[in-house]
C-alpha positions as CSV (number, residue, x, y, z in Angstrom):
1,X,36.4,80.0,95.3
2,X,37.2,82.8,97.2
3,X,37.8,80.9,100.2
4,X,40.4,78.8,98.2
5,X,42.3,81.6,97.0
6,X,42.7,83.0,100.7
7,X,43.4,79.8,101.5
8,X,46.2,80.0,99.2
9,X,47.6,83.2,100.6
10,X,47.7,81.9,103.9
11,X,49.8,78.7,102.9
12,X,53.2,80.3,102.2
13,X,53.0,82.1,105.8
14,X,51.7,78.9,108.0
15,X,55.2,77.2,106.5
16,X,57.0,80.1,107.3
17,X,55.5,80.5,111.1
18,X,58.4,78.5,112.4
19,X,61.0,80.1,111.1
20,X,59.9,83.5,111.8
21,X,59.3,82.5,115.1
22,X,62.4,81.2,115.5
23,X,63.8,84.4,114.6
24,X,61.8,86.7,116.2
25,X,62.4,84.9,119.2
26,X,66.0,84.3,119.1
27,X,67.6,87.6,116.9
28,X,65.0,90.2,116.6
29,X,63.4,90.7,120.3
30,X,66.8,90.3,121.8
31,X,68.0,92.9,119.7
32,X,65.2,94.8,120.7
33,X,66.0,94.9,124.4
34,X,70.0,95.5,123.6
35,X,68.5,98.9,121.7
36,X,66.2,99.2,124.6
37,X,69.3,98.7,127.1
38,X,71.6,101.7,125.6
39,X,69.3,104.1,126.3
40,X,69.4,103.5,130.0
41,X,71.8,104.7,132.6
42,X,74.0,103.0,134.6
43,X,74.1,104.8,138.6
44,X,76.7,104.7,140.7
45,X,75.4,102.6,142.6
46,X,75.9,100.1,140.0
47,X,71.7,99.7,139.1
48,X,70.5,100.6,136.0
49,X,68.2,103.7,135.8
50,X,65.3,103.0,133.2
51,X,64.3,105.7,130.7
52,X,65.4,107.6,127.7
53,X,69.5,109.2,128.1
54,X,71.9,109.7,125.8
55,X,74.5,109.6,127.7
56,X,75.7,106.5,126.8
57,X,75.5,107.7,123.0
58,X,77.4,110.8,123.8
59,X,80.2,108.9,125.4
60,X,80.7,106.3,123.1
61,X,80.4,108.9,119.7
62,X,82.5,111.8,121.6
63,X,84.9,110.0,123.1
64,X,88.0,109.6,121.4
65,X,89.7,106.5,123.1
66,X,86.6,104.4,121.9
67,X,87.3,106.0,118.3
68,X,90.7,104.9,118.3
69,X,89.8,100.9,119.6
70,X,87.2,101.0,116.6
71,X,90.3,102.5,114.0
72,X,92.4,99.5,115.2
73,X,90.1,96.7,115.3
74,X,89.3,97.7,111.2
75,X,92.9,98.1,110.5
76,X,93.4,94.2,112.5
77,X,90.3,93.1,110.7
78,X,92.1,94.5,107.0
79,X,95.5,92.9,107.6
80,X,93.6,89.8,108.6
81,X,92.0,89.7,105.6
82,X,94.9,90.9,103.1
83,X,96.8,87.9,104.4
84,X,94.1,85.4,104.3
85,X,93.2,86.7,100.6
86,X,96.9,86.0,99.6
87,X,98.0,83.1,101.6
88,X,94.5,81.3,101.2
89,X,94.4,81.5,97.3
90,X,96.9,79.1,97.0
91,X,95.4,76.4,98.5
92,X,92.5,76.8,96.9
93,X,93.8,76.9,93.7
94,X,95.6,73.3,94.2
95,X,92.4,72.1,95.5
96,X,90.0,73.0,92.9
97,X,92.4,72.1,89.8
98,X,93.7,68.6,92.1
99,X,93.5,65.9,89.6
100,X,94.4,63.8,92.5
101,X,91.2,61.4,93.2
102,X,91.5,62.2,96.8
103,X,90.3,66.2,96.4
104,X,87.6,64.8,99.5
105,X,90.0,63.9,101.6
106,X,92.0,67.9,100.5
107,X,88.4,69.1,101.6
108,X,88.5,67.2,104.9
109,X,91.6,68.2,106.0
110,X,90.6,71.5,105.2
111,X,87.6,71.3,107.5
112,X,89.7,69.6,109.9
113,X,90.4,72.7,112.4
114,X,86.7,73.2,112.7
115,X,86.4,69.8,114.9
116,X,88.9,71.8,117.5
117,X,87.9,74.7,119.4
118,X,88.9,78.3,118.6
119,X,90.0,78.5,122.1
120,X,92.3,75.9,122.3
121,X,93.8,76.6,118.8
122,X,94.4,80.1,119.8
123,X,96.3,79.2,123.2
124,X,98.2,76.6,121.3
125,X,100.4,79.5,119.7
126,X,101.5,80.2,123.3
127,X,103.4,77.0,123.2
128,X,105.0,77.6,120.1
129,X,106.0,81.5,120.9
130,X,106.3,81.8,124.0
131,X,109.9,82.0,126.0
132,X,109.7,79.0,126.6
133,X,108.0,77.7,123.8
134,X,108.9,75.7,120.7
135,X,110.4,78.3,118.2
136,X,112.3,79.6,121.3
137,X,113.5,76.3,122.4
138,X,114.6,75.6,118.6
139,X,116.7,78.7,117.8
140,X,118.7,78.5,121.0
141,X,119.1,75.0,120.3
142,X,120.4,75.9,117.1
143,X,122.6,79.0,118.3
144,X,120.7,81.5,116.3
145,X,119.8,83.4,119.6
146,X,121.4,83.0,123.1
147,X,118.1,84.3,125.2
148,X,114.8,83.6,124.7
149,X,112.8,86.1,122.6
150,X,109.5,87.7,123.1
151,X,107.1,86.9,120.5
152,X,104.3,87.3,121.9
153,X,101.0,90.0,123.2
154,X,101.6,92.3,120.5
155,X,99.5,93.3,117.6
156,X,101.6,90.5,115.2
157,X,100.2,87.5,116.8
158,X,97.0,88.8,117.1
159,X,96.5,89.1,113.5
160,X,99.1,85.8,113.2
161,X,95.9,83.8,115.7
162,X,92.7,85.3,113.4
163,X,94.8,84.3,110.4
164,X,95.1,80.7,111.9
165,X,91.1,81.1,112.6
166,X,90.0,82.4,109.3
167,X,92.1,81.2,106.4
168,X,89.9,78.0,106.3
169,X,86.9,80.3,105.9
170,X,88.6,82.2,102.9
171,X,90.0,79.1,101.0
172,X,86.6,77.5,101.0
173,X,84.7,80.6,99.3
174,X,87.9,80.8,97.1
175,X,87.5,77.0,96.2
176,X,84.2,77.0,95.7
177,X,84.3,79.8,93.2
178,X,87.7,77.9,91.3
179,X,85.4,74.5,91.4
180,X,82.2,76.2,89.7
181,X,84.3,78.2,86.5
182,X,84.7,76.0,83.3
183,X,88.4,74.4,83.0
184,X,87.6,74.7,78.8
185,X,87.8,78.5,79.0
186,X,91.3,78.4,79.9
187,X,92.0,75.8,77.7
188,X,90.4,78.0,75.1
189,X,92.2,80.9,76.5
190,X,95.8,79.1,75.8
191,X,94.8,77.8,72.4
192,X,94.7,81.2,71.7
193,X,98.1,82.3,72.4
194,X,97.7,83.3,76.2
195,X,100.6,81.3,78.5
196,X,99.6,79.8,81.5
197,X,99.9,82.9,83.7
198,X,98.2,85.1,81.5
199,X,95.1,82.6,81.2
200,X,95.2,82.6,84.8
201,X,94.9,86.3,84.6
202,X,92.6,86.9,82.1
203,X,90.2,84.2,82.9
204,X,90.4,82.0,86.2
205,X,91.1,85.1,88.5
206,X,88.0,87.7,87.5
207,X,85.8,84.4,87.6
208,X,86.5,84.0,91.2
209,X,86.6,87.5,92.2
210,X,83.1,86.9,94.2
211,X,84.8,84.0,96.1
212,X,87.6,85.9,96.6
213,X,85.5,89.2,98.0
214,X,83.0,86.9,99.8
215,X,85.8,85.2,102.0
216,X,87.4,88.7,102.7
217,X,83.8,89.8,104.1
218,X,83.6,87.0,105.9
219,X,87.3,87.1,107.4
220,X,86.8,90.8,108.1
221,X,83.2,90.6,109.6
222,X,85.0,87.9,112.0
223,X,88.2,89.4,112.8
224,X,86.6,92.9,113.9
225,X,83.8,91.3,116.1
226,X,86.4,88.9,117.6
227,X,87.9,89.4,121.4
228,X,89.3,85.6,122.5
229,X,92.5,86.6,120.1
230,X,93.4,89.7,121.6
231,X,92.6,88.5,125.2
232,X,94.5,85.5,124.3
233,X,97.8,86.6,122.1
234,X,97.3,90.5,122.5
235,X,99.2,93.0,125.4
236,X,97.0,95.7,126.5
237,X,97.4,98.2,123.5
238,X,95.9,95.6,121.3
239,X,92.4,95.4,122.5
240,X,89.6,95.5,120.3
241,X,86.5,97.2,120.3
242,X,84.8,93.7,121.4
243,X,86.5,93.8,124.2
244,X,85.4,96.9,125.1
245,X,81.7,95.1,124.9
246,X,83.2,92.5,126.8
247,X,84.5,94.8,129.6
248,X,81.7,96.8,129.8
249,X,79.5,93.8,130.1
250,X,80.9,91.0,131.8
251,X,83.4,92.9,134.3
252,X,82.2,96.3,134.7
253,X,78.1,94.8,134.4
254,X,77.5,98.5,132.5
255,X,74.8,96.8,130.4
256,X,73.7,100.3,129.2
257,X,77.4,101.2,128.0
258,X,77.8,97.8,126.8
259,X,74.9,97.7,124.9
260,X,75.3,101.2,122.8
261,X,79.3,99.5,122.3
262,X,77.8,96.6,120.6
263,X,75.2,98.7,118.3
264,X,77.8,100.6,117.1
265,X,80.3,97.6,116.0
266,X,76.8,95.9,114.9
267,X,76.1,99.4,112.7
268,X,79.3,99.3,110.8
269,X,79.7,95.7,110.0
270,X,75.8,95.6,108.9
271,X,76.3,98.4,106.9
272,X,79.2,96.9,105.3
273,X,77.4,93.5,105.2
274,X,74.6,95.7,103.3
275,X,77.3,97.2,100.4
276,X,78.3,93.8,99.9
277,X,75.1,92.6,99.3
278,X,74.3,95.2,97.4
279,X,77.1,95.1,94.6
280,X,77.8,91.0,94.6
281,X,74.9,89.5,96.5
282,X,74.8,87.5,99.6
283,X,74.9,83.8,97.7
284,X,78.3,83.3,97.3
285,X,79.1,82.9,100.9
286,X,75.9,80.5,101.3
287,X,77.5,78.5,98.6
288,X,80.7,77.6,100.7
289,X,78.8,76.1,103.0
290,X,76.7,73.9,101.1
C-alpha cells in the first residue's frame, strides 16, 4: 500500500522530467552563466578576468547614457504599443463580428506576415521611403515635391517598422477576446435602449479589455527587447538598449558588460511581465495562440 501511494507521487514528476529538463537545460542554466558572466571583468587585454566585481553593475546603474537608451527604448516600446492598441482594434473588431463565411481565410491573411521573415519585412520599408524609394518616386511624379525627401533613420520609422511587426500580435489577442464575449449581450444591451455605440461601450469594449491589455504586453515586451528595427530604420540617436547588448556582445566581445546589460532589460520586462500576471493572469495571451 504504501509503496503504491509513493508510487503515486513519483508519477506526476517522471511525466514532467522532460520538460523540466528541457528547461533547465535550455533557459535556466544558461541564465545562470549570463548572471555568472556580469560579475566578471573584462581586461584590457580583451580576456575576461573571473571572480566577483561590480564594476560592471556600477557602470551600467551609474551611468547616465545607459539610463537615457533604457528611457527611450520604454518610450519606443509605449508608442509602439498605443498605435498597435488603436490601429489593431479595428481589424479585429471586423473579424470577430464578419458574418462573411470566409472569417478563416480573414485569419490567414492575418497570419500571413508570419510566413516572411522580420528581416526582410523590416528592410522592405527602405524601398518604399527611401530617396529613391516608392513614396519618393510617387510624389515627384505627382509634383507634390521637387527633391526627394528623407524619410528615413529617425525615431518615426522605427516605431512605423515594430508597428508593421507587432500589430498582428495585438489584433489576434484583441480577436480572440471579441470571438469569446456573447453577441446576445449586445443584443440585449440595444433592446434596452442603448444605440449601437453605446452597446459597444458599455458591453463589447470592458469584455475585451484582457485581450486588449494582453496584446499591449506583448507588443511592448517585443518592441523594448527588439534591436533589428533600429539597426535597420533607426540613425544613431535611436538605438535601443538591445543594442547596447548587441554592441557589447557581438562587436566589442565585453561578455561581462553585455551580460549585466541584458539582466537589467531582462529585470524590468520580468517584472512587468510579473504585474501583469498578477492583476489579469497570463492565459489570455496563451489563448491567441491556440
Amino acid at each position: 500500500m504504501a509503496a503504491d501511494v509513493a508510487g503515486a507521487r513519483r508519477t506526476p514528476w517522471v511525466l514532467l522530467s522532460p520538460s523540466l529538463a528541457t528547461i533547465s537545460l535550455l533557459l535556466i542554466v544558461p541564465m545562470l552563466f549570463i548572471v555568472v558572466y556580469s560579475f566578471w571583468l573584462r581586461t584590457a587585454t580583451g580576456a575576461d578576468q573571473v571572480g566577483f566585481y561590480l564594476d560592471n553593475w556600477i557602470e551600467v546603474l551609474g551611468d547616465r547614457f545607459y539610463r537615457d537608451i533604457l528611457f527611450q527604448t520604454l518610450l519606443i516600446a509605449f508608442y509602439t504599443t498605443v498605435i498597435c492598441a488603436f490601429v489593431g482594434y479595428i481589424p479585429a473588431y471586423f473579424v470577430a463580428n464578419t458574418r462573411m463565411k470566409s472569417k478563416a481565410f480573414l485569419l490567414l491573411l492575418l497570419v500571413l506576415p508570419f510566413w516572411i521573415s522580420y528581416i526582410i519585412r523590416t528592410m522592405s520599408w527602405i524601398n518604399i521611403l527611401g530617396t529613391s524609394g516608392a513614396l519618393n518616386t510617387l510624389l515627384i511624379s505627382i509634383g507634390i515635391i521637387d527633391d526627394p525627401v528623407q524619410m528615413l533613420y529617425n525615431q518615426q520609422t522605427v516605431v512605423l517598422g515594430l508597428v508593421h511587426y507587432l500589430l498582428p500580435f495585438m489584433i489576434l489577442n484583441v480577436y480572440v477576446s471579441l470571438d469569446g464575449i456573447d453577441k446576445n449581450l449586445t443584443e440585449a444591451a440595444q433592446s434596452l435602449g442603448c444605440t449601437g455605440f453605446q452597446a459597444f461601450r458599455e458591453v463589447t469594449l470592458p469584455l475585451s479589455m484582457p485581450g486588449l491589455a494582453a496584446g499591449s504586453l506583448l507588443c511592448f515586451v517585443l518592441a523594448a527587447g527588439t534591436y533589428i528595427t533600429p539597426i535597420v530604420l533607426g540613425g544613431p540617436r535611436d538605438a535601443m538598449f538591445a543594442n547596447l547588448v548587441f554592441e557589447a556582445i557581438v562587436t566589442q566581445l565585453n561578455w561581462p558588460l553585455g551580460s549585466a546589460l541584458s539582466l537589467v532589460l531582462l529585470a524590468l520586462l520580468g517584472a512587468l511581465v510579473i504585474i501583469y500576471t498578477r492583476y489579469l493572469g497570463i492565459d489570455q495571451i496563451a489563448k491567441s495562440f491556440k
